[in-house]
DRENMIBA-517072 format. One record per residue: z, x, y of N, C-alpha, C in turn; residue in one letter; residue number from 1. Coordinates in steps of 0.05 Angstrom, whole numbers, plus 5000, padded with zeros to 4 digits. Atoms other than C-alpha are relative to their C-alpha. Layout:
<rs>
<r <Z X Y> <Z X Y> <Z X Y> A NUM>
...
</rs>
This chain:
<rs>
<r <5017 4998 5023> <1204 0962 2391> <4978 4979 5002> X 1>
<r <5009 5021 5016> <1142 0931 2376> <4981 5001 4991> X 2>
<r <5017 5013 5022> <1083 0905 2343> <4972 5004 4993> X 3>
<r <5028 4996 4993> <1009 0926 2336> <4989 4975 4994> X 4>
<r <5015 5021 5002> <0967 0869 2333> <4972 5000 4997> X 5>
<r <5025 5005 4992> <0904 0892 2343> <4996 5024 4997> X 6>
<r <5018 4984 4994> <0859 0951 2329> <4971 5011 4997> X 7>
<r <5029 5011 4995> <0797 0953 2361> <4988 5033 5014> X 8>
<r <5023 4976 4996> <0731 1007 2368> <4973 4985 4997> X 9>
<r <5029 5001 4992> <0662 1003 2383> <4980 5025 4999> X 10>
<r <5018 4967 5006> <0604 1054 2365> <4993 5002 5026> X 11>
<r <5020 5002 4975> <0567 1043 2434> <5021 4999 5025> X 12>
<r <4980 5009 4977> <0598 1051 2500> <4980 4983 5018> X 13>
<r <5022 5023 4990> <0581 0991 2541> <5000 4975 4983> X 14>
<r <4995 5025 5014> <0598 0940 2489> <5024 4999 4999> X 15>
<r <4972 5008 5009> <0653 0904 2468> <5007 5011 4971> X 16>
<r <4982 4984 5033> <0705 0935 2416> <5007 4973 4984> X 17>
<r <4987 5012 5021> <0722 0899 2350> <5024 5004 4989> X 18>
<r <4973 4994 5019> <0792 0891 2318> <4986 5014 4963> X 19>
<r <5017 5000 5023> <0774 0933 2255> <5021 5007 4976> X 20>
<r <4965 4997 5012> <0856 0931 2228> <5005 5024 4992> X 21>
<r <4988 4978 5011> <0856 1000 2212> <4982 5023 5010> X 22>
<r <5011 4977 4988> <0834 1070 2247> <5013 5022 5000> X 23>
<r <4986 4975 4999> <0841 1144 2241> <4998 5005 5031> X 24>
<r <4999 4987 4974> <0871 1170 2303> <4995 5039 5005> X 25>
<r <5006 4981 5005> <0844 1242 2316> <5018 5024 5026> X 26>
<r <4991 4974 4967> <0890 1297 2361> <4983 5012 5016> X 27>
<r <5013 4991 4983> <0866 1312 2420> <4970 4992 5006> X 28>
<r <5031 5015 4999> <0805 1269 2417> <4998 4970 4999> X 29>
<r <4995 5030 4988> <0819 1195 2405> <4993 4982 4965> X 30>
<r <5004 5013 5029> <0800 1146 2346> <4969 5002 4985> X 31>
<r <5020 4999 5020> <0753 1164 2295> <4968 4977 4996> X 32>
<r <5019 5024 5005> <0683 1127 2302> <4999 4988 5033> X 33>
<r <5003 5023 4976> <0693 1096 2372> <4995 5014 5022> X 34>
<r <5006 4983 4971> <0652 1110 2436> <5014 5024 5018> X 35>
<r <4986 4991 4977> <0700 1125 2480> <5024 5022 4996> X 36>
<r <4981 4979 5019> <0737 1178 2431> <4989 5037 5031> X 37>
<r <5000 4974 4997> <0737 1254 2459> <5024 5016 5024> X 38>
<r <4979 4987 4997> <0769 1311 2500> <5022 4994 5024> X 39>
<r <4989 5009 4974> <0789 1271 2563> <5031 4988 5002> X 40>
<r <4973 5007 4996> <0859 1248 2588> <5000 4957 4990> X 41>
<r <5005 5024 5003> <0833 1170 2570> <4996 4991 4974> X 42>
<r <5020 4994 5027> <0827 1190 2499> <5003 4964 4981> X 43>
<r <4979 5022 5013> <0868 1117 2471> <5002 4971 5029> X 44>
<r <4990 5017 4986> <0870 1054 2515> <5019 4971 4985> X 45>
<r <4978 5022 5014> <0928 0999 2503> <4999 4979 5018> X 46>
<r <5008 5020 4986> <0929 0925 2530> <5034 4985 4995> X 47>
<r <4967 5020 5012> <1010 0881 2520> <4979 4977 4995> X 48>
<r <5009 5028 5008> <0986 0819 2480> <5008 4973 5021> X 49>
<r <4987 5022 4980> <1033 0779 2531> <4987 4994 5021> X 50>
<r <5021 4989 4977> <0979 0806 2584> <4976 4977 4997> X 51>
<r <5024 5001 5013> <0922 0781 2546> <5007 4965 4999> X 52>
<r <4994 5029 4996> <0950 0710 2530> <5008 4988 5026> X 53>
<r <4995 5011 4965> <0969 0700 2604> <4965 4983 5005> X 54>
<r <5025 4998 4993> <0897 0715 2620> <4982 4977 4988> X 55>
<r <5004 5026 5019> <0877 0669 2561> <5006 4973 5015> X 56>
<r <4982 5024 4974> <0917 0611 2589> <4981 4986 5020> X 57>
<r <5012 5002 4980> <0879 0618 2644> <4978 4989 5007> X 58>
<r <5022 5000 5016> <0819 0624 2623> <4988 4968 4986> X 59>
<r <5003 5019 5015> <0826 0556 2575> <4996 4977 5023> X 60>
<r <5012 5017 4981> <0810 0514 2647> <4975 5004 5011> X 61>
<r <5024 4994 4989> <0747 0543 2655> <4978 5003 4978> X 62>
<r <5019 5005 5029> <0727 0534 2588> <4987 5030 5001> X 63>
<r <5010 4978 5009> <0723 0609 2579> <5008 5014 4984> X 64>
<r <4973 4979 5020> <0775 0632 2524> <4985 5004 4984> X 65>
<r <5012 4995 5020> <0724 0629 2474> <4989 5028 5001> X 66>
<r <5013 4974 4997> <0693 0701 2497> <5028 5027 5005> X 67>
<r <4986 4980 5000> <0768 0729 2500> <5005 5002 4966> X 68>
<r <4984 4986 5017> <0774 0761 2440> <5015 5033 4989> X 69>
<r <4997 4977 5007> <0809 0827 2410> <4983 5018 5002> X 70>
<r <5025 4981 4996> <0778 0890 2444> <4974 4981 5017> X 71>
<r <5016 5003 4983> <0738 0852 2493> <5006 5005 5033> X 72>
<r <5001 4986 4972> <0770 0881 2556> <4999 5032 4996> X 73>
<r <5002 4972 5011> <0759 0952 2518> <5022 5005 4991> X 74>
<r <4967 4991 5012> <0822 0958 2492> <4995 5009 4966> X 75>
<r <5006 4992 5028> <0833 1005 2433> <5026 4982 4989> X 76>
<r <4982 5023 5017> <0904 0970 2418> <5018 4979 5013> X 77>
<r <4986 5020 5004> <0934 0904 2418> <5026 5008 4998> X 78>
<r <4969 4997 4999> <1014 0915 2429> <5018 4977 5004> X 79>
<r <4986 5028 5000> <1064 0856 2419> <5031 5007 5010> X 80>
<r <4985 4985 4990> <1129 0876 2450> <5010 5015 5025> X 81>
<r <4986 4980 4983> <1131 0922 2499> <4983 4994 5040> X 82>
<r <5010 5008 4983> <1111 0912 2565> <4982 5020 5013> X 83>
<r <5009 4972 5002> <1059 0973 2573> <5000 5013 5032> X 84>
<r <5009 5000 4968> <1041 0961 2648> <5027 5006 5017> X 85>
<r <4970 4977 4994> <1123 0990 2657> <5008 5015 4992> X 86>
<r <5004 4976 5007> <1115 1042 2628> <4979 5028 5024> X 87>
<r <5018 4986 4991> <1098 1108 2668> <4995 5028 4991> X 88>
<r <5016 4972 5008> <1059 1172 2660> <5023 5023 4988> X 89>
<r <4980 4990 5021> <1084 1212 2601> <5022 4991 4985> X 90>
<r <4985 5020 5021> <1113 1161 2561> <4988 5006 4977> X 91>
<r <5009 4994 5023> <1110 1176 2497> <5002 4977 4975> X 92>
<r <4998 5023 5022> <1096 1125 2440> <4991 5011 4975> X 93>
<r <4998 4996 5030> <1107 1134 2364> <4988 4974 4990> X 94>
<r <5005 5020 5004> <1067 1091 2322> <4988 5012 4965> X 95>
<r <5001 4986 5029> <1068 1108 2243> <5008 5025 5004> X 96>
<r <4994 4971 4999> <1053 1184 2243> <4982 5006 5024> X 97>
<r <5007 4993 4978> <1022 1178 2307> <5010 5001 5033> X 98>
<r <4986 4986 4980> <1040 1207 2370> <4986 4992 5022> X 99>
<r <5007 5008 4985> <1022 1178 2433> <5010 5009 5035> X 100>
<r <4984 4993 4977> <1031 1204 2511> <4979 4984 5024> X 101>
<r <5008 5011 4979> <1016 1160 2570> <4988 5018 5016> X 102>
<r <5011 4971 4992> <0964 1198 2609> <4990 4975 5038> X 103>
<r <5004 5014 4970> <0942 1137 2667> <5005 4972 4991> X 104>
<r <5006 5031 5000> <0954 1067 2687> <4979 4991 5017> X 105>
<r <5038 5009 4992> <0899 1030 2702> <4976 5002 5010> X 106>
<r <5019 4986 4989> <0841 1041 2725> <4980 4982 5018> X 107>
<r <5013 5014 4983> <0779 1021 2770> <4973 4996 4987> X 108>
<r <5025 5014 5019> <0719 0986 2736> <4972 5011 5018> X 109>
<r <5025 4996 4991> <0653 1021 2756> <4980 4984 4998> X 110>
<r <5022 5019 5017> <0615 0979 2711> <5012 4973 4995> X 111>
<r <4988 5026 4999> <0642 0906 2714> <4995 4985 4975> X 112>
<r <5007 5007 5035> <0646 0888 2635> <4999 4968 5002> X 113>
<r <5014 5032 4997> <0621 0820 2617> <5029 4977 5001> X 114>
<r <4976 5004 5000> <0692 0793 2611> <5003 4989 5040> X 115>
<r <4997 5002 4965> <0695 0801 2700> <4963 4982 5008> X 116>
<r <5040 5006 4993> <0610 0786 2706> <5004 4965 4992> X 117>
<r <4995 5024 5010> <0647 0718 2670> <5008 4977 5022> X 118>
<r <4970 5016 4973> <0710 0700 2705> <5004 5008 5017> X 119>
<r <4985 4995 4969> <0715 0740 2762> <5015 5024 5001> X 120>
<r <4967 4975 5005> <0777 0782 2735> <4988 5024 4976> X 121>
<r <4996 4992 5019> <0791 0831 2692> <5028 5007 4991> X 122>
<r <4968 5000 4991> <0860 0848 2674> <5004 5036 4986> X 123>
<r <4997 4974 5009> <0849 0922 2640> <5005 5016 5032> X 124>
<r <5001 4979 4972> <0844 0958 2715> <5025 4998 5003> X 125>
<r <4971 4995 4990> <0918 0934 2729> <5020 4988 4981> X 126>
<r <4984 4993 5024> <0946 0921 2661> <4994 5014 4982> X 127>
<r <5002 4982 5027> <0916 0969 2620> <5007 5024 5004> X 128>
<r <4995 4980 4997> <0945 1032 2608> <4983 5027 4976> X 129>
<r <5011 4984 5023> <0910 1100 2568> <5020 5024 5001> X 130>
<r <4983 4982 5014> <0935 1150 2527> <4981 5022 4988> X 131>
<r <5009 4987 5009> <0921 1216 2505> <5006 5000 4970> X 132>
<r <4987 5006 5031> <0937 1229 2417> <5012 5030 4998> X 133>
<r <4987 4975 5000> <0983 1286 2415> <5004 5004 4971> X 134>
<r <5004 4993 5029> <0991 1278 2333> <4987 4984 4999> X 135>
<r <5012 5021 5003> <0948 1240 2298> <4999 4996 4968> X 136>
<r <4991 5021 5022> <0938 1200 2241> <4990 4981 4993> X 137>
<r <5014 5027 4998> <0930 1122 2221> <5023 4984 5010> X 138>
<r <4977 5020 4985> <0953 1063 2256> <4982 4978 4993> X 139>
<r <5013 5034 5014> <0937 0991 2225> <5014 4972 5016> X 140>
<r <4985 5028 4993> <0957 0917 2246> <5020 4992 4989> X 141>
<r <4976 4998 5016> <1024 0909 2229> <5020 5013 5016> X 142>
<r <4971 4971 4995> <1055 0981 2248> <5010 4995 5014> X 143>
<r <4978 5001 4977> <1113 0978 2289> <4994 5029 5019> X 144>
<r <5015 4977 4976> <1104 1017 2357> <5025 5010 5015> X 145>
<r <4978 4999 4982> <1160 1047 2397> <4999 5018 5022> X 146>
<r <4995 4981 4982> <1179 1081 2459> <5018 5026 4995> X 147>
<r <4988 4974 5015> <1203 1149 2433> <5013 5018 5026> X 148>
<r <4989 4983 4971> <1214 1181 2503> <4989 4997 5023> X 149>
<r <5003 4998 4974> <1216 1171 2572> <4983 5019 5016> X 150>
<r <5011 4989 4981> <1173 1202 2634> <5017 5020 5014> X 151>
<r <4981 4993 4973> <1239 1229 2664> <4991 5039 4988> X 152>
<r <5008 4969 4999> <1216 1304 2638> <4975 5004 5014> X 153>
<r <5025 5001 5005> <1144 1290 2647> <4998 5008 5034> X 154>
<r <5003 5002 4971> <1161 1270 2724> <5004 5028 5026> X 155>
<r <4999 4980 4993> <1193 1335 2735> <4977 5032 4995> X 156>
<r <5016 4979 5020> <1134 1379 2697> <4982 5000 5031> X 157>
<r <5014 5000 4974> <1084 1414 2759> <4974 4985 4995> X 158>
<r <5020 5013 5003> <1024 1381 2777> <4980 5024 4992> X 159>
<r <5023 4980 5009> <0956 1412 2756> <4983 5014 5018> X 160>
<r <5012 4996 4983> <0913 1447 2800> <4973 5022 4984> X 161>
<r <5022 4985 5008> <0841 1472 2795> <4982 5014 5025> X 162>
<r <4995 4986 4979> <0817 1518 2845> <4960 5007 5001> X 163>
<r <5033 5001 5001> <0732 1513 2867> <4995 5016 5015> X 164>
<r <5004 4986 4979> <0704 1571 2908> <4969 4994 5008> X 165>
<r <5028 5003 4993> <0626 1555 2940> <4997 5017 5018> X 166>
<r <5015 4979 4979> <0597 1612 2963> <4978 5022 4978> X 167>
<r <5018 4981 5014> <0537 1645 2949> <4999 5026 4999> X 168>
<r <4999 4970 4999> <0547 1716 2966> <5023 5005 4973> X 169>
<r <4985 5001 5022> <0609 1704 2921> <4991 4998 4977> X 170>
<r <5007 5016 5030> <0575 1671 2864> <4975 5025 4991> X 171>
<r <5017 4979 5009> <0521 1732 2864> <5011 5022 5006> X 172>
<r <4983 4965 4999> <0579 1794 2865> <4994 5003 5024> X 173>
<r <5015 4985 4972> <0555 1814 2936> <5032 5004 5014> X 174>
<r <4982 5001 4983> <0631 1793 2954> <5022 4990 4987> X 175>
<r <4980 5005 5022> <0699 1789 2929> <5012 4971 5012> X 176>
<r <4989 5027 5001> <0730 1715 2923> <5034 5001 5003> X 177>
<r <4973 4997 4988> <0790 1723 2969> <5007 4983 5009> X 178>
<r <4993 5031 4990> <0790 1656 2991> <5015 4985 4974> X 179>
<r <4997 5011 5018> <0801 1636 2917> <5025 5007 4993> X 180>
<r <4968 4983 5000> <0859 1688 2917> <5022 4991 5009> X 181>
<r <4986 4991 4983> <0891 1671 2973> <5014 4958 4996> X 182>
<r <4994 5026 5020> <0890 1591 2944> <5016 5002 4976> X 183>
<r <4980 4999 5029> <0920 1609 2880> <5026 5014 5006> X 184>
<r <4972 4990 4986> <0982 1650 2915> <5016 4981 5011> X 185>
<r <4988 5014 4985> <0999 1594 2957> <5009 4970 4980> X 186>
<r <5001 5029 5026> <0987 1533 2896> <5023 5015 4984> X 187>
<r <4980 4994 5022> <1022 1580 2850> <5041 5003 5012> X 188>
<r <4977 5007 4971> <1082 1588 2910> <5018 4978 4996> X 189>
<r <4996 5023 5000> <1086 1517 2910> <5023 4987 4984> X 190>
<r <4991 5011 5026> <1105 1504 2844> <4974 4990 4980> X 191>
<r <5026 5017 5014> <1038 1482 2814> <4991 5021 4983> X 192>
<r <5008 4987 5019> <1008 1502 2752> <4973 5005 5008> X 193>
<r <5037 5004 4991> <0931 1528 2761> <4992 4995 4971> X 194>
<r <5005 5012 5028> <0906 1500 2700> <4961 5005 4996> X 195>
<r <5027 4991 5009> <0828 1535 2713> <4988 5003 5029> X 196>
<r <5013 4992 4974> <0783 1559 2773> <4970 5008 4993> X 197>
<r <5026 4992 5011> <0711 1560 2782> <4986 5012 5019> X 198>
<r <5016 4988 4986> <0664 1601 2820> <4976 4992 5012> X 199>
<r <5025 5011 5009> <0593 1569 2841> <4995 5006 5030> X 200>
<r <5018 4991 4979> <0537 1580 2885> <4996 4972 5022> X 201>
<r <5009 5019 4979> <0521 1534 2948> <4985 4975 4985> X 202>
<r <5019 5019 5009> <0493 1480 2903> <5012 4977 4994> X 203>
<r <4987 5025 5006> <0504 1405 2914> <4996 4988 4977> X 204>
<r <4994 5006 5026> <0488 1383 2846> <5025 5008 4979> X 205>
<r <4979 4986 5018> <0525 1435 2813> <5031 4999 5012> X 206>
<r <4975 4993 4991> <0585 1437 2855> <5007 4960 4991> X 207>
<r <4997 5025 5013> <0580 1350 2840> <5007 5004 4970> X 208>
<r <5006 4998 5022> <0573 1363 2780> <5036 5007 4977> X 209>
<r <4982 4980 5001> <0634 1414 2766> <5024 4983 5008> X 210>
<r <4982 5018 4987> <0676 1363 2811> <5004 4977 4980> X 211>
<r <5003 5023 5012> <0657 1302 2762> <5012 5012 4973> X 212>
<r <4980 4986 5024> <0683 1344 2701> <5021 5005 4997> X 213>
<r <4974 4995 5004> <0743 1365 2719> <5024 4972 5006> X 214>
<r <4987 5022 5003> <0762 1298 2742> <5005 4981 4974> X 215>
<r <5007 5010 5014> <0737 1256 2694> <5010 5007 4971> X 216>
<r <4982 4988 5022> <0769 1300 2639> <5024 5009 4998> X 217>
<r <4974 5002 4998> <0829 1295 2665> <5017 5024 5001> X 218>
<r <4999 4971 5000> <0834 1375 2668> <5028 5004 5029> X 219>
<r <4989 5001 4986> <0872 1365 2737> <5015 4984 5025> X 220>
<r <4996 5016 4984> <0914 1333 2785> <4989 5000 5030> X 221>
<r <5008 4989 4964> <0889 1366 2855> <4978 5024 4992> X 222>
<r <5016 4978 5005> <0825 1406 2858> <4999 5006 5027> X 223>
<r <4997 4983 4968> <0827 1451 2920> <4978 5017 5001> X 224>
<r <5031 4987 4998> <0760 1471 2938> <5003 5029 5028> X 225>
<r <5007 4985 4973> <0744 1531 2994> <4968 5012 4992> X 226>
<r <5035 4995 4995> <0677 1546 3019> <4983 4982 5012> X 227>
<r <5010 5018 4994> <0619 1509 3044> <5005 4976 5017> X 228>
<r <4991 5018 4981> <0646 1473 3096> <5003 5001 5028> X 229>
<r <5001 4992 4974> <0618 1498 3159> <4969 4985 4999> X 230>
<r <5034 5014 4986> <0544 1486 3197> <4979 5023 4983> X 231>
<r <5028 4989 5020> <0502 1533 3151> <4996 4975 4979> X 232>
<r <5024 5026 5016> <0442 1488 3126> <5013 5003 4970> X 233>
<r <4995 4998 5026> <0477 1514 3057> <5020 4993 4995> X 234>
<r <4971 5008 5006> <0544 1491 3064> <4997 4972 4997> X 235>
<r <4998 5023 5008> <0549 1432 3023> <5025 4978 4987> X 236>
<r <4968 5007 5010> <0626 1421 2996> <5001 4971 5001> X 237>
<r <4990 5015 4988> <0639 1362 3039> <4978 4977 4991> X 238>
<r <5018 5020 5018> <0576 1325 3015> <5004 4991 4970> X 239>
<r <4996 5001 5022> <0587 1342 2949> <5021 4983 4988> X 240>
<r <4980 5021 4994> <0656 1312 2953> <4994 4975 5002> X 241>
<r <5014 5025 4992> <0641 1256 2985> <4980 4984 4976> X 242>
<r <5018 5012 5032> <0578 1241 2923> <5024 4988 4980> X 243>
<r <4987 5008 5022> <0632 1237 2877> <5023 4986 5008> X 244>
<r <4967 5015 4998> <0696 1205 2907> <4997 4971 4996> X 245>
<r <5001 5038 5004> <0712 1130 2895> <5014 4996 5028> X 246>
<r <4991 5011 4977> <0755 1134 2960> <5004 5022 5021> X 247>
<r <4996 4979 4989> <0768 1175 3015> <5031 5006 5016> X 248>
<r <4978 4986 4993> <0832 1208 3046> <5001 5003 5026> X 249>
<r <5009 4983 4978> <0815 1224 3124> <5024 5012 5016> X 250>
<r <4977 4986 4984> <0884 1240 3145> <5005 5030 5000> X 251>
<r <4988 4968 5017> <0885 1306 3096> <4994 5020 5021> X 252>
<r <5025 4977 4986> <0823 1342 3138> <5011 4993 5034> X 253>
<r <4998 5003 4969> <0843 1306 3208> <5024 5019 5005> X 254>
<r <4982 4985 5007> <0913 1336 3191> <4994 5030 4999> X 255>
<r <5004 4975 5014> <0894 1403 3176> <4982 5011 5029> X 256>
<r <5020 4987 4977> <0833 1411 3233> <5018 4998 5028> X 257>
<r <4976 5006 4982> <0887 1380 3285> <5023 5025 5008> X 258>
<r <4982 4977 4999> <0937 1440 3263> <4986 5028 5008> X 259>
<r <5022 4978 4992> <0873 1494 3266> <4993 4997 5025> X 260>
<r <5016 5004 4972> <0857 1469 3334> <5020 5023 5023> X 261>
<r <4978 4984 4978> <0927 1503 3365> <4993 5022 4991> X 262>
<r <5013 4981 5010> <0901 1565 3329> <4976 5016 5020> X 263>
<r <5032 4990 4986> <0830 1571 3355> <4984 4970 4996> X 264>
<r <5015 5023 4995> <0775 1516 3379> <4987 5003 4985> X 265>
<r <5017 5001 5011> <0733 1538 3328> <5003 4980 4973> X 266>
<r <4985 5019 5022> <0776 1494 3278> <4974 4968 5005> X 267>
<r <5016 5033 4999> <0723 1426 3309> <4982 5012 4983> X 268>
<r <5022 4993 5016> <0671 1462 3274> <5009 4993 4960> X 269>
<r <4988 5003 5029> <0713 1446 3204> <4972 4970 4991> X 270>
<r <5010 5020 4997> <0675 1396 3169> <5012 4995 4970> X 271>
<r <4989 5009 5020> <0732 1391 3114> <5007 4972 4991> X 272>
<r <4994 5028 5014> <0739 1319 3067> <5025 5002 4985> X 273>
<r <4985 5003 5021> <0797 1298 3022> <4985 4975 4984> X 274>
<r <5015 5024 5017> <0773 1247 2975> <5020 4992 4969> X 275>
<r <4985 5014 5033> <0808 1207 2900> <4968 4996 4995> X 276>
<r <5019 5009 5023> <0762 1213 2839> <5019 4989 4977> X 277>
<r <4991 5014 5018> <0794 1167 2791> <5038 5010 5001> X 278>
<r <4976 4992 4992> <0870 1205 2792> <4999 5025 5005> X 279>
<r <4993 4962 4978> <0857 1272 2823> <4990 5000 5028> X 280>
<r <5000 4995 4965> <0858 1290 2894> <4987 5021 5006> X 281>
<r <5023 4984 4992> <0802 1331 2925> <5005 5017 5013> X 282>
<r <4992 4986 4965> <0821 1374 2987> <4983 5025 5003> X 283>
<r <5023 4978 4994> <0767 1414 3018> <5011 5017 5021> X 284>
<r <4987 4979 4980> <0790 1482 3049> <4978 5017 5011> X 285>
<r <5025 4982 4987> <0751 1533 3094> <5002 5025 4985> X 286>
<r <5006 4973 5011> <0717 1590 3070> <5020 5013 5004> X 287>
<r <4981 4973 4982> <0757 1639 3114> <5028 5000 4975> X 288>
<r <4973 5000 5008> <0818 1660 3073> <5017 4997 5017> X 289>
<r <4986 4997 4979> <0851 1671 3136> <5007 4968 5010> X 290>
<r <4999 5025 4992> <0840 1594 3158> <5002 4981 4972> X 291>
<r <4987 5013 5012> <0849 1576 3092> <5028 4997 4987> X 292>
<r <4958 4978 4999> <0921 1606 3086> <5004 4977 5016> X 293>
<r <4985 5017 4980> <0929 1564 3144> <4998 4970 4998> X 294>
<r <5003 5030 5002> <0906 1498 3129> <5015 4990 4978> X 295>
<r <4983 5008 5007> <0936 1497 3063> <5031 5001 4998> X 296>
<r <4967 5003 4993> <1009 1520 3086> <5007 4981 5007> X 297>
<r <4985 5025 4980> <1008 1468 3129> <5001 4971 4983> X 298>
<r <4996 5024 5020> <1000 1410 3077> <5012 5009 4971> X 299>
<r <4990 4994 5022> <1017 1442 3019> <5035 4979 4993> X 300>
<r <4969 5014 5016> <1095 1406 3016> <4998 4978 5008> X 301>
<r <5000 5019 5004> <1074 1346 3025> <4969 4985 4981> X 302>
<r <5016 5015 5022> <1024 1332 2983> <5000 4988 4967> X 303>
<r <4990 5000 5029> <1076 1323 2916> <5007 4966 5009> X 304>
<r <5000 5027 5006> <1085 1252 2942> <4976 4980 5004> X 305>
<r <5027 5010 5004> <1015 1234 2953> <4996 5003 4970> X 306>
<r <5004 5005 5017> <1008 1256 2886> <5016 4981 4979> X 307>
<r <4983 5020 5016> <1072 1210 2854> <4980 4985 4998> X 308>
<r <5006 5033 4991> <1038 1151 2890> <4970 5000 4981> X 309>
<r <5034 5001 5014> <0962 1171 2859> <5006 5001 4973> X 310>
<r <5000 4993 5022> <0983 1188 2792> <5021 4979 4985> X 311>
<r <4974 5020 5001> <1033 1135 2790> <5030 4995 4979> X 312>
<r <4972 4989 5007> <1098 1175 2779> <5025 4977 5026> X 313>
<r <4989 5017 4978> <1120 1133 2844> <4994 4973 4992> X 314>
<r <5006 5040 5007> <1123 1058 2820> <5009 4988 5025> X 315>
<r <4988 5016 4982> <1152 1033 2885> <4976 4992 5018> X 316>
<r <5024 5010 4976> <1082 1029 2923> <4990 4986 4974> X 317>
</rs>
């Protein structure tokens, strides 16, 4: 059990949040009034006070505690009690009449908030955890907070998958999207939920674009692209990819072109990426249904512990 201490919003994203002791929490969207509210998997961020006074502590030899206050590492709430940063994905927290489900732990700071631009650190990337609002409600300074239910269902639930086809003959009817088919047979096979699939023309913006949404909104765990990933001047996938990832993967595609090579030599011609945007996994497949049948058989069962380790159902790395 424990303790709220703190709850903090900000109109502007890009500033620091204020403790403002009392906020409507909104389902499926986040807290009423504050930037960083809407439909994404990040909708709620939480900080352990025990975290925060460490950091403090710290801080008080560099003559910098005066700029830690409540909601200045973005944190929507203050928690006294519980230790949040052991807690994993799909934890569920009760807090009044609100309903809370662990959706990621921590994260990677694009924008380096004045807090790090200070001291150096920050401590939200690897103690902060967010939450989606599954009921919602109010939650004030005071309420008692608890852990209502464990991850151990959550861990077994399939991962998400979203399924990208790039091709222009495709994207203007000229040709049926059997590549997209022949991806969703083999994901659905698996065990994996498809949770949405999109169609789009040869275009690196748009296919960026499309990539940055579904991540970023937390829509999926694994987006499995085919198309665009040969030597036509139009095949752009692997760029596109690449624009948006924070890291890259190279074993997925060496893996995969490696297995296409005993096949046929035309497999060097692949110019497939894997890539991480924030917690989803990228994996770029070939047009060909035929080669893409093959490339994802061949990784398909192992890619449920890449995803523990990314999504961080696996606490042991």
């Amino acid at each position: 059990m424990g303790k709220i201490l703190a709850v903090c919003t900000s109109s502007q994203k890009g500033t620091a949040k204020h403790n403002v002791e009392k906020a409507e929490f909104i389902t499926g969207c986040g807290i009423k009034g504050d930037a960083h509210s809407g439909e994404g998997h990040r909708q709620i961020s939480l900080l352990s006070f025990q975290k925060i006074e460490k950091f403090r502590s710290a801080a008080i030899s560099t003559d910098e505690s005066a700029i830690i206050k409540d909601g200045c590492f973005g944190e929507n709430l203050v928690v006294d009690g519980i230790d949040l940063s052991g807690l994993t994905l799909g934890t569920v927290l009760e807090c009044a009449n609100v309903v809370l489900e662990i959706t990621q732990i921590g994260k990677e700071c694009h924008s380096p908030c004045v807090i790090y631009q200070t001291m150096g650190d920050c401590i939200m990337p690897h103690e902060g955890i967010f939450a989606k609002v599954i009921r919602g409600g109010t939650i004030a300074v005071g309420d008692e907070i608890k852990i209502s239910a464990s991850s151990a269902a959550s861990e077994e639930a399939p991962y998400r998958v979203w399924i990208i086809t790039a091709s222009d003959k495709c994207f203007r009817g000229e040709r049926e999207d059997i590549s997209g088919s022949v991806v969703r047979e083999i994901t659905a096979g698996a065990g994996y939920v498809i949770t949405g699939s999109s169609l789009l023309a040869d275009d690196k913006p748009e296919l960026e674009n499309e990539l940055k949404r579904i991540c970023d909104l937390g829509l999926a765990d694994l987006i499995l692209t085919t198309g665009g990933t040969g030597l036509s001047p139009r095949d752009c996938m692997p760029e596109a990819t690449i624009a948006v990832s924070d890291r890259l993967v190279p074993g997925i595609a060496e893996a995969m072109r490696s297995a296409s090579m005993t096949i046929t030599k035309n497999a060097m011609l692949s110019r497939c990426v894997a890539a991480i945007r924030g917690c989803t996994l990228i994996i770029n497949l070939p047009g060909s249904p035929k080669a893409a049948r093959e490339n994802l058989e061949f990784i398909i069962s192992d890619l449920h512990h890449g995803l523990d380790i990314l999504t961080g159902k696996d606490v042991t790395h």
